[in-house]
PDB file of N, CA, C and O in Angstrom:
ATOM      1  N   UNK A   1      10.721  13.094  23.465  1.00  0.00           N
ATOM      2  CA  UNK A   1       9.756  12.289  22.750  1.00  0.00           C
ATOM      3  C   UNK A   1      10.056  12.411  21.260  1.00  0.00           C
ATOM      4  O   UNK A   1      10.044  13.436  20.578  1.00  0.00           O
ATOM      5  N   UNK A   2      10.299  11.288  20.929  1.00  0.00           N
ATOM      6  CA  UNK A   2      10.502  11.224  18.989  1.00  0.00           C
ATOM      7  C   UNK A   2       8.942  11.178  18.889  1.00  0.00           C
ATOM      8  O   UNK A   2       8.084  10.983  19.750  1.00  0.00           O
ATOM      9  N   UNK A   3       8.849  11.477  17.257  1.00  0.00           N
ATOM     10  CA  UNK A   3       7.766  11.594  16.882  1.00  0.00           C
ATOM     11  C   UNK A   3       8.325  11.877  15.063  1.00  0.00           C
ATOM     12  O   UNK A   3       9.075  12.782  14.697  1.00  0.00           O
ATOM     13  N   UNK A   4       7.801  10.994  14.331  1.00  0.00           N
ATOM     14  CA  UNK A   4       7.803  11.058  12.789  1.00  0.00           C
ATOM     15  C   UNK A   4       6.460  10.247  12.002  1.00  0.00           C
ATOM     16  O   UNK A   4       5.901   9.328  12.600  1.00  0.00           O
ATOM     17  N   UNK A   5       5.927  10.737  10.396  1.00  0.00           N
ATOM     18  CA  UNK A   5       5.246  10.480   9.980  1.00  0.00           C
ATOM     19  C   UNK A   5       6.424   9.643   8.923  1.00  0.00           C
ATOM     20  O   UNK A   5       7.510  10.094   8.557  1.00  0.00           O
ATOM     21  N   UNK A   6       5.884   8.444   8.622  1.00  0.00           N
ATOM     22  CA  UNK A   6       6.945   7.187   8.142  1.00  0.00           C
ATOM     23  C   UNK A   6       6.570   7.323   6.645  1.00  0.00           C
ATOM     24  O   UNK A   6       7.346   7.473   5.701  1.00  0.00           O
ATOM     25  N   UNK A   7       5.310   7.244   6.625  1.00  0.00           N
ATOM     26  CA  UNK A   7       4.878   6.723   5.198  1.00  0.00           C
ATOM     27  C   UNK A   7       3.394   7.352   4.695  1.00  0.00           C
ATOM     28  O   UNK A   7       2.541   7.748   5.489  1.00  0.00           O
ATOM     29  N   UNK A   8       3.268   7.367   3.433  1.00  0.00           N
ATOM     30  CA  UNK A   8       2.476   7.586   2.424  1.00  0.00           C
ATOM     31  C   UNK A   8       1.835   6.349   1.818  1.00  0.00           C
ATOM     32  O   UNK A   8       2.446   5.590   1.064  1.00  0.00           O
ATOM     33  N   UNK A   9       0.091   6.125   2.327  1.00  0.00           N
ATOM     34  CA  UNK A   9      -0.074   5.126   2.003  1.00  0.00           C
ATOM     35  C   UNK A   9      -1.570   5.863   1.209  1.00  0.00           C
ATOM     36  O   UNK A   9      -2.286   6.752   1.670  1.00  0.00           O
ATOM     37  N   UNK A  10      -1.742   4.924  -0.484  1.00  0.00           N
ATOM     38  CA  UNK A  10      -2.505   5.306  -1.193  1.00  0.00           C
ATOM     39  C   UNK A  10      -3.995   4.112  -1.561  1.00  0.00           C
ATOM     40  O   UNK A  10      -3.919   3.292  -2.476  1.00  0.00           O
ATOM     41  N   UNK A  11      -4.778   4.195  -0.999  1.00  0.00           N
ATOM     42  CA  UNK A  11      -6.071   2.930  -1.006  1.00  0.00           C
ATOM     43  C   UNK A  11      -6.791   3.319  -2.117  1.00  0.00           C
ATOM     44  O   UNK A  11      -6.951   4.479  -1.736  1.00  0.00           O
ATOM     45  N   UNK A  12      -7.449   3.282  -3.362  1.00  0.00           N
ATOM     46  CA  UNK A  12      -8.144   3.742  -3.918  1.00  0.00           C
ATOM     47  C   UNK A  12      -8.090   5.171  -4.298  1.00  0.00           C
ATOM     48  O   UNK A  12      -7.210   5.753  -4.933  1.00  0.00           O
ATOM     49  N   UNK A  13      -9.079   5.585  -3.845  1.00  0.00           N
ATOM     50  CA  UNK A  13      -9.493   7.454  -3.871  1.00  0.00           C
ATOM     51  C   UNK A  13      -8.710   8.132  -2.514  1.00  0.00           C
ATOM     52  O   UNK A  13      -8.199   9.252  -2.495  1.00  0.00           O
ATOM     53  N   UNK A  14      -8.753   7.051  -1.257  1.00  0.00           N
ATOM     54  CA  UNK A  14      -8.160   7.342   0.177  1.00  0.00           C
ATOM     55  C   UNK A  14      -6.541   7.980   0.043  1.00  0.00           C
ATOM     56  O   UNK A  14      -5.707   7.301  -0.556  1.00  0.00           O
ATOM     57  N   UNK A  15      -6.285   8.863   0.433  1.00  0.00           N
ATOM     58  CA  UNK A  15      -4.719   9.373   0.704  1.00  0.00           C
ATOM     59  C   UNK A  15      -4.745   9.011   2.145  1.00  0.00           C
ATOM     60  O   UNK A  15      -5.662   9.473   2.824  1.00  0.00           O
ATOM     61  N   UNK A  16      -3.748   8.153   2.762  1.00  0.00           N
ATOM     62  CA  UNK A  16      -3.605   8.140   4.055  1.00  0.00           C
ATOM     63  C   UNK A  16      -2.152   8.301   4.175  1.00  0.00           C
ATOM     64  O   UNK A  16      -1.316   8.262   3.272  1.00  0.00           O
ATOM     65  N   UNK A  17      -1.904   8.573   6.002  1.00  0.00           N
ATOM     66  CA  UNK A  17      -0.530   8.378   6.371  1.00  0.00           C
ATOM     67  C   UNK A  17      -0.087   7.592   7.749  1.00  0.00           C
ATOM     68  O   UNK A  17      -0.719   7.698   8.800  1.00  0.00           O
ATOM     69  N   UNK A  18       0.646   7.094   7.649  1.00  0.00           N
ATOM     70  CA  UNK A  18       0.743   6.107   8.991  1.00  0.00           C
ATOM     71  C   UNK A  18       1.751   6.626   9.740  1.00  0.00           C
ATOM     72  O   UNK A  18       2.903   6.265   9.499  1.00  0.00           O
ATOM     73  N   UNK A  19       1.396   7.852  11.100  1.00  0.00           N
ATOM     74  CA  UNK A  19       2.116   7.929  12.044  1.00  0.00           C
ATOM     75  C   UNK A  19       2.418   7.454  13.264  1.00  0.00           C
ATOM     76  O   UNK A  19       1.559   7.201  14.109  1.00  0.00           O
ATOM     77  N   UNK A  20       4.163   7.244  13.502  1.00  0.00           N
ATOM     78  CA  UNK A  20       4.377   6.965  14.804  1.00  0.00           C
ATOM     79  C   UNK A  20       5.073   7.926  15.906  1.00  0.00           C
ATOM     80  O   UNK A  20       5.792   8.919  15.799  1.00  0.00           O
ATOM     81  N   UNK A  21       4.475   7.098  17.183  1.00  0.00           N
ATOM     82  CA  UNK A  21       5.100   8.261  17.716  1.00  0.00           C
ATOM     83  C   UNK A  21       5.735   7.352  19.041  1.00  0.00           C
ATOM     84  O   UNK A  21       5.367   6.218  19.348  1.00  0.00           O
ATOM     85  N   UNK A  22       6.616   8.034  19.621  1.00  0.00           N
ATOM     86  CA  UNK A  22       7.297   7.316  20.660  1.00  0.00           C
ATOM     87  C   UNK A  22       6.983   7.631  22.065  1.00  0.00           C
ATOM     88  O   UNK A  22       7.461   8.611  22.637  1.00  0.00           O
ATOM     89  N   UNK A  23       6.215   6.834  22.588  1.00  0.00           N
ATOM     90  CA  UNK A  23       6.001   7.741  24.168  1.00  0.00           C
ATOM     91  C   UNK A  23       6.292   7.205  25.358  1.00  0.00           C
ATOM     92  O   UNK A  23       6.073   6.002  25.499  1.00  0.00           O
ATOM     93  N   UNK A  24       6.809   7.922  26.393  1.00  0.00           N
ATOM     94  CA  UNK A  24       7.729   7.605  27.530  1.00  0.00           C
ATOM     95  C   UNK A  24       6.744   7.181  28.691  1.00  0.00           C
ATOM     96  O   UNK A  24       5.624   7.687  28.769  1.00  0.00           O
ATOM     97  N   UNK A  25       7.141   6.352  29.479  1.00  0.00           N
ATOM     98  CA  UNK A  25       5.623   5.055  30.274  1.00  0.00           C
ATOM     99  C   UNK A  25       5.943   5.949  31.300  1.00  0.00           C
ATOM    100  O   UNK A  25       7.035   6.443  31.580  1.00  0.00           O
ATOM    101  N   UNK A  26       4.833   6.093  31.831  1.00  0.00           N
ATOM    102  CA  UNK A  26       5.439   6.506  33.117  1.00  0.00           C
ATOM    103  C   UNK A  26       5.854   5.748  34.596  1.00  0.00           C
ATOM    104  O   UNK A  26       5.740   4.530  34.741  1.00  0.00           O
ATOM    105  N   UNK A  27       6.113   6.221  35.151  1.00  0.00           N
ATOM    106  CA  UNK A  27       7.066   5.508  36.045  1.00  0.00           C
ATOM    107  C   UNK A  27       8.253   4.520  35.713  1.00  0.00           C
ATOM    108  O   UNK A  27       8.559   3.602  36.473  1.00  0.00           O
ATOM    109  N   UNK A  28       8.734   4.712  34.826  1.00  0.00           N
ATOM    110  CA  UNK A  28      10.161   3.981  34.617  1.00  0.00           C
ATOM    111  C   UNK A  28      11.122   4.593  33.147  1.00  0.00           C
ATOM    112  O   UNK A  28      10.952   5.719  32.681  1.00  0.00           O
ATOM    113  N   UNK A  29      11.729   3.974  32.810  1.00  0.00           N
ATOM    114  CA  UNK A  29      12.473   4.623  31.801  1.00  0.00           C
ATOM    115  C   UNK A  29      12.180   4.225  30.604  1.00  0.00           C
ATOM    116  O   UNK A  29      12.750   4.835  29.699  1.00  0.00           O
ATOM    117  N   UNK A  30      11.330   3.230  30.261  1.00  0.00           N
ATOM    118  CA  UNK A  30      11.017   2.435  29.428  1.00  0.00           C
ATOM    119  C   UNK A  30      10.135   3.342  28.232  1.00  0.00           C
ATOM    120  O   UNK A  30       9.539   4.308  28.708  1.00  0.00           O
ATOM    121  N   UNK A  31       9.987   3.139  26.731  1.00  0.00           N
ATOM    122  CA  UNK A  31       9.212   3.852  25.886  1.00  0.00           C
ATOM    123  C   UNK A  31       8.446   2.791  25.074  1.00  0.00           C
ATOM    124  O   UNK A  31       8.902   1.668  24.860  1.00  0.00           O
ATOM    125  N   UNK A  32       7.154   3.260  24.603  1.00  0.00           N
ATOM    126  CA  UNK A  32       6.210   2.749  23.364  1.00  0.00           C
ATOM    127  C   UNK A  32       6.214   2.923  22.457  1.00  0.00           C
ATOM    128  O   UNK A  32       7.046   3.652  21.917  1.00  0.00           O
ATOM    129  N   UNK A  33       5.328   2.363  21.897  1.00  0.00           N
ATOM    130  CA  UNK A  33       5.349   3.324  20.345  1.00  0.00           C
ATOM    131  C   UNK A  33       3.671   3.255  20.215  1.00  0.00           C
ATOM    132  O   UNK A  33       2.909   2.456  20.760  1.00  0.00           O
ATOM    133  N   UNK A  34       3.379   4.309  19.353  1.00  0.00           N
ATOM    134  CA  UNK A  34       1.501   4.365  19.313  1.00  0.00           C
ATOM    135  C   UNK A  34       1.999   4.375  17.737  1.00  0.00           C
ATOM    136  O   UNK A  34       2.967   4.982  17.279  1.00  0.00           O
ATOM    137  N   UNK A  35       1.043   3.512  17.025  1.00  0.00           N
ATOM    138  CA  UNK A  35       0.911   4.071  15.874  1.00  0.00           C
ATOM    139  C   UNK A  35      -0.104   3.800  15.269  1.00  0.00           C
ATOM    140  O   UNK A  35      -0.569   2.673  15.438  1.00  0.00           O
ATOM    141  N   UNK A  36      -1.037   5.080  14.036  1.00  0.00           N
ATOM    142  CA  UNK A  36      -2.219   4.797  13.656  1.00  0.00           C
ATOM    143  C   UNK A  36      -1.862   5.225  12.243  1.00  0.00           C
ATOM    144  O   UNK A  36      -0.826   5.681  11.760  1.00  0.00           O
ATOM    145  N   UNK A  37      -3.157   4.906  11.693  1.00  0.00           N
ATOM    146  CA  UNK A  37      -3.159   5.633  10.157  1.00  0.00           C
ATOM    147  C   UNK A  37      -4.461   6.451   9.944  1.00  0.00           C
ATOM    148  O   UNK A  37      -5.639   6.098   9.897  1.00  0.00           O
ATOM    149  N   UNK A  38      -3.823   7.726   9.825  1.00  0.00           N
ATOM    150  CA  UNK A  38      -4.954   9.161   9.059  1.00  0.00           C
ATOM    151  C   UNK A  38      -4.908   9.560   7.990  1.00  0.00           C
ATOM    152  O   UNK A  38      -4.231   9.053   7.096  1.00  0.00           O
ATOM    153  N   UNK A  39      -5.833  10.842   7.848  1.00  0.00           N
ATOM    154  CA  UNK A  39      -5.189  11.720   6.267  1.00  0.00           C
ATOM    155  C   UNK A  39      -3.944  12.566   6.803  1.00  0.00           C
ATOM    156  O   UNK A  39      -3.793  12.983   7.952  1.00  0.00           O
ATOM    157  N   UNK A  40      -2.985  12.742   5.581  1.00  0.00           N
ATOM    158  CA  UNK A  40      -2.226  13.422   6.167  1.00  0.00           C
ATOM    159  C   UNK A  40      -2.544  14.422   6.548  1.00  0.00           C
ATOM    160  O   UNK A  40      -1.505  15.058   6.724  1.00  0.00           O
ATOM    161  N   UNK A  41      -3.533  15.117   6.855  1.00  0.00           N
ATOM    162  CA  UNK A  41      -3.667  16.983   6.936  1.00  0.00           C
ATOM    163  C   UNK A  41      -3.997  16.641   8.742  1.00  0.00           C
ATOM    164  O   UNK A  41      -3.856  17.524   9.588  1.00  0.00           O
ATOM    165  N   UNK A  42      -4.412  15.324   9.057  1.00  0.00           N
ATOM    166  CA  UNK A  42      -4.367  15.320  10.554  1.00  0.00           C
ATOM    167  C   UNK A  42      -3.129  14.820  11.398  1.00  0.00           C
ATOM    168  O   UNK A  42      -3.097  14.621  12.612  1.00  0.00           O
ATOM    169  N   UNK A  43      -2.064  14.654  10.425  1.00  0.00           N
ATOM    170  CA  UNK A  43      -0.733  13.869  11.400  1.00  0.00           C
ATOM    171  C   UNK A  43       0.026  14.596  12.155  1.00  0.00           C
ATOM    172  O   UNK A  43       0.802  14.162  13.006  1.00  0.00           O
ATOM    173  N   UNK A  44      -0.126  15.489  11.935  1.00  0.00           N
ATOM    174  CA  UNK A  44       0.450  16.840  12.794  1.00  0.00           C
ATOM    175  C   UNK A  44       0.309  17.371  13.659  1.00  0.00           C
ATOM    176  O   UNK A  44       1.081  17.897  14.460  1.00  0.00           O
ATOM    177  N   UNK A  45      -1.442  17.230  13.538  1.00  0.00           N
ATOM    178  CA  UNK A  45      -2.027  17.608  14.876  1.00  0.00           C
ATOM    179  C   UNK A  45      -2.319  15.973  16.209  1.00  0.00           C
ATOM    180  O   UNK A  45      -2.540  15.906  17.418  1.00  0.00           O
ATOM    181  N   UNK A  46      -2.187  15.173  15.341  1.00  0.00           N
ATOM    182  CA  UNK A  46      -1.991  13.859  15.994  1.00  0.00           C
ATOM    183  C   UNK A  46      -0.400  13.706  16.822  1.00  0.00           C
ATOM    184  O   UNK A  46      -0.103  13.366  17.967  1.00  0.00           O
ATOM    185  N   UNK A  47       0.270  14.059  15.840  1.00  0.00           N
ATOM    186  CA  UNK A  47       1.437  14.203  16.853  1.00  0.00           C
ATOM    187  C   UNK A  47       2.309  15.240  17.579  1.00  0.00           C
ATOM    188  O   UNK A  47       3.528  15.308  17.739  1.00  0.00           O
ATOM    189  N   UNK A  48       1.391  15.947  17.930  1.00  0.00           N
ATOM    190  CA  UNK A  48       1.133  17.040  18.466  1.00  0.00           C
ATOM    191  C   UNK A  48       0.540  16.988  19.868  1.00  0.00           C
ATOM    192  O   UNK A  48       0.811  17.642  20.875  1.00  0.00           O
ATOM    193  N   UNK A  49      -0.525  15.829  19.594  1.00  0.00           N
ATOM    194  CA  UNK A  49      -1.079  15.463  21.187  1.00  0.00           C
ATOM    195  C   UNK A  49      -0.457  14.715  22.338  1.00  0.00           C
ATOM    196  O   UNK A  49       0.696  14.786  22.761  1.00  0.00           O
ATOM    197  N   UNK A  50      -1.510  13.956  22.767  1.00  0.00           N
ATOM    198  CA  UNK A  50      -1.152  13.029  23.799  1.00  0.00           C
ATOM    199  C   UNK A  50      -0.073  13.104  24.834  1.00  0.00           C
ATOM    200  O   UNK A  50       0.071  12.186  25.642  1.00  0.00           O
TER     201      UNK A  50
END
């Protein structure tokens, strides 16, 4: 499973980060991609899960 945080995105006062992650379907060979946007101090533990 790949998994990287891409980017640094700045809204106002907001620090965010937009991670993706790559995840394998099950039953076939085929992969996704999930991707959301947090603070960075949660992308780690975001891609960490699931």
């Amino acid at each position: 499973m790949a998994k990287k945080s891409v980017a640094t995105l700045q809204t106002g006062s907001k620090r965010l980060t937009k991670a993706i992650k790559m995840v394998k379907k099950e039953g076939g060979n085929s992969y996704s991609f999930v991707e959301t946007i947090i603070p960075p101090d949660l992308a780690n533990s975001w891609l960490d899960n699931q």
